[in-house]
C-alpha positions as a Markdown table, in Angstrom:
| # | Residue | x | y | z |
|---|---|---|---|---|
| 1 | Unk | -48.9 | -39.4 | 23.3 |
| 2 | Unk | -48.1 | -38.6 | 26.3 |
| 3 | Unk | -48.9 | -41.0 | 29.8 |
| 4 | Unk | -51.8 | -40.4 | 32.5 |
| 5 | Unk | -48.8 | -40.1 | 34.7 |
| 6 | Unk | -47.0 | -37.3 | 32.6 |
| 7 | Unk | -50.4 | -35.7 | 31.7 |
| 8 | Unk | -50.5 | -35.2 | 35.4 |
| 9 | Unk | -47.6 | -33.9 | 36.2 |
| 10 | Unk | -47.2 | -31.3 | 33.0 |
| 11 | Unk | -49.5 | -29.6 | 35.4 |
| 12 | Unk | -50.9 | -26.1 | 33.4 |
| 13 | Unk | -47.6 | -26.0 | 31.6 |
| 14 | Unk | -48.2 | -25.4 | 27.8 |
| 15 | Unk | -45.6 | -26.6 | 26.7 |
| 16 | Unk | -42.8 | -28.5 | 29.0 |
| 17 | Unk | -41.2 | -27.3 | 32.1 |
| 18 | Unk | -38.6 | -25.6 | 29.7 |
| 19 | Unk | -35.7 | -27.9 | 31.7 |
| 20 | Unk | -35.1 | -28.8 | 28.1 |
| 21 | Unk | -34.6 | -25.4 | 26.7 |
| 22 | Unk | -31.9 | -24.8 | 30.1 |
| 23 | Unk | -29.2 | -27.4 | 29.0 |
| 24 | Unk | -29.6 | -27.4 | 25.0 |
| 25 | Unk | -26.0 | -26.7 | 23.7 |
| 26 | Unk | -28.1 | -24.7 | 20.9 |
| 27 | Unk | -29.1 | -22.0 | 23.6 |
| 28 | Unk | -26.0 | -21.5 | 25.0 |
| 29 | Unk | -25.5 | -17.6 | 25.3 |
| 30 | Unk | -28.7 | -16.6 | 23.6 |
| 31 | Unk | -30.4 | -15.4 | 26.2 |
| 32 | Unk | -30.4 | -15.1 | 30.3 |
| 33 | Unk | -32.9 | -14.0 | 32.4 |
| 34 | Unk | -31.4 | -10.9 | 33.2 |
| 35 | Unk | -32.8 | -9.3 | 30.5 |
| 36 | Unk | -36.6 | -9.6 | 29.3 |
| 37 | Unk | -37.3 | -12.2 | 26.6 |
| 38 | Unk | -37.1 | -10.3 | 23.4 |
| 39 | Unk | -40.3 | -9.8 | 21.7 |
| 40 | Unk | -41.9 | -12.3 | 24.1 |
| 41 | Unk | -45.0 | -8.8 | 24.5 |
| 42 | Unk | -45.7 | -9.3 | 20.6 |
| 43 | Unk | -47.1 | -13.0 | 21.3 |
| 44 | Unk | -48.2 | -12.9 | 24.4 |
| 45 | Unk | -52.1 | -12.3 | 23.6 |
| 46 | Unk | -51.8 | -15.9 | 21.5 |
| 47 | Unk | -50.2 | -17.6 | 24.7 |
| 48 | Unk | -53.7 | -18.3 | 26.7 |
| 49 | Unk | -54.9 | -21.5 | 26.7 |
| 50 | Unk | -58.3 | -20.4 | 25.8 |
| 51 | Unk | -55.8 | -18.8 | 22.5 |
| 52 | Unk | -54.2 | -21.8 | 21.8 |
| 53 | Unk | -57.4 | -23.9 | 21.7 |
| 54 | Unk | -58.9 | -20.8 | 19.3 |
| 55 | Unk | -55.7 | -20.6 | 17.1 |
| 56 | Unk | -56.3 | -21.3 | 13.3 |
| 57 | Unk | -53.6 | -22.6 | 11.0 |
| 58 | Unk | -52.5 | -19.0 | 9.5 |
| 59 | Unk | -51.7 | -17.6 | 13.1 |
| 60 | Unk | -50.0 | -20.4 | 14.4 |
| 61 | Unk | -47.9 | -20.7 | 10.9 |
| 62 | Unk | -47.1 | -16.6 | 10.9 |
| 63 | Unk | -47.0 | -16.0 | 14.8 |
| 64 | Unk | -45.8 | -18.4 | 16.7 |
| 65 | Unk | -44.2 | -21.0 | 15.0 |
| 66 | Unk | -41.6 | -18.9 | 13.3 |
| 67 | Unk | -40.8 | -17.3 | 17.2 |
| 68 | Unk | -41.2 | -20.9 | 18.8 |
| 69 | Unk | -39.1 | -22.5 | 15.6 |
| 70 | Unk | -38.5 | -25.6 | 17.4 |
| 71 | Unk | -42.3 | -26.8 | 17.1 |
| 72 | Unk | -42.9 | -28.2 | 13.3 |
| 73 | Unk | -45.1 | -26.2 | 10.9 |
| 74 | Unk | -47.5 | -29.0 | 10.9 |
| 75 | Unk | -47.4 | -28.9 | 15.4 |
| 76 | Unk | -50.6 | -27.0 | 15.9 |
| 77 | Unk | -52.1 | -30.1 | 17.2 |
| 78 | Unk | -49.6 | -30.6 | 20.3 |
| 79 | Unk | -50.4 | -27.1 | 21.1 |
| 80 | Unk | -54.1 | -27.5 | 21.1 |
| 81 | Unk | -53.2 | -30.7 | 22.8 |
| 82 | Unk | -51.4 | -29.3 | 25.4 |
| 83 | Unk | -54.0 | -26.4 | 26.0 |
| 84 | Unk | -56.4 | -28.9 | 27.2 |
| 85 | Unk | -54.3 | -30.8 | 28.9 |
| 86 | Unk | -53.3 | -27.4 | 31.6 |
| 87 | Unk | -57.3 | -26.5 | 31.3 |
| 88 | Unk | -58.2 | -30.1 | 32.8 |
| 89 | Unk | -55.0 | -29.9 | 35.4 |
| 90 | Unk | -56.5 | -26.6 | 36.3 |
| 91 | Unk | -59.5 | -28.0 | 37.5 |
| 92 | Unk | -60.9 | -24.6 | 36.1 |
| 93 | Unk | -64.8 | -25.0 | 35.2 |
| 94 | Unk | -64.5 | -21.9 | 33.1 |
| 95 | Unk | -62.7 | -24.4 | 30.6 |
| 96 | Unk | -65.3 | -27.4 | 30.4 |
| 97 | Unk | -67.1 | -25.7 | 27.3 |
| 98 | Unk | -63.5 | -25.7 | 25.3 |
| 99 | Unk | -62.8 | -29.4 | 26.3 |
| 100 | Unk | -66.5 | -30.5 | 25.6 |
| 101 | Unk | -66.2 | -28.7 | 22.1 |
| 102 | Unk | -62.0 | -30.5 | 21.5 |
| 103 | Unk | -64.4 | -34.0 | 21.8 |
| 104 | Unk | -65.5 | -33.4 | 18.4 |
| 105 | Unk | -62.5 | -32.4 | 16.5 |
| 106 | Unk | -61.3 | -34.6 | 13.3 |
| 107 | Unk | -57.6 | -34.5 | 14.8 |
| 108 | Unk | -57.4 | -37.9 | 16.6 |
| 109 | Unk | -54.6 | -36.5 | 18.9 |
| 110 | Unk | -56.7 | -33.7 | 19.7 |
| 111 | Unk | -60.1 | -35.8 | 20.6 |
| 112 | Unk | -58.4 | -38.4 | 22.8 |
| 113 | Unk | -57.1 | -35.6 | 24.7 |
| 114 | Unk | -60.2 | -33.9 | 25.1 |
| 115 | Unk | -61.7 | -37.9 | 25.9 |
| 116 | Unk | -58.9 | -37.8 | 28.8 |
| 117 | Unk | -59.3 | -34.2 | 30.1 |
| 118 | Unk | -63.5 | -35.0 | 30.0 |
| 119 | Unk | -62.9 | -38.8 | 31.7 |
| 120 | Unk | -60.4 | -36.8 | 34.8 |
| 121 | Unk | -63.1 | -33.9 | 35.6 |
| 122 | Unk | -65.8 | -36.3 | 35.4 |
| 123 | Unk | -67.7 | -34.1 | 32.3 |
């Protein structure tokens, strides 16, 4: 898990800064950003964080794993994860009702997230 420090800066990143994805020999001249991010408009609708904290298993397994192929099949969690950590960086109200709702999950990751995000805004 990650560090109050690190929660804090990830900011209302989803998932990194993408720093990562920059230097990784295994992306070297696949894509540059002159050109648009192929099909990046057929998974875009899935991409909000109120999205990610709705996602079910099937979508995650048929949508966006396969196009974000570095994330495990069994990574749903870190996503959901990760959703509520950018909704409490936000400092967005609209989000309290997802993070209030993440406190009662059965995924330990997921709860002690939502514990965090509820302990920072003070719900």
């Amino acid at each position: 898990m990650q560090t109050e420090e690190l929660k804090t800066q990830m900011g209302t990143w989803i998932y990194g800064c993408d720093v990562c994805q920059n230097v990784c020999p295994k992306n070297k001249n696949k894509w540059e950003e002159k050109e648009d991010f192929a099909g990046l408009s057929n998974v875009t609708q899935y991409l909000s964080l109120e999205s990610i904290w709705r996602m079910d298993k099937n979508t995650f397994l048929e949508i966006i794993q396969p196009r974000f192929w570095y994330i495990g099949q069994d990574g749903l969690w870190i996503w959901k994860c990760n959703a509520l950590r950018a909704m409490a960086n936000s400092g967005d109200k609209n989000y309290h009702k997802y993070i209030k709702e993440a406190v009662k999950e059965r995924d330990h990751n997921i709860r002690n997230m939502a514990l965090w995000a509820c302990q920072k805004l003070g719900i």
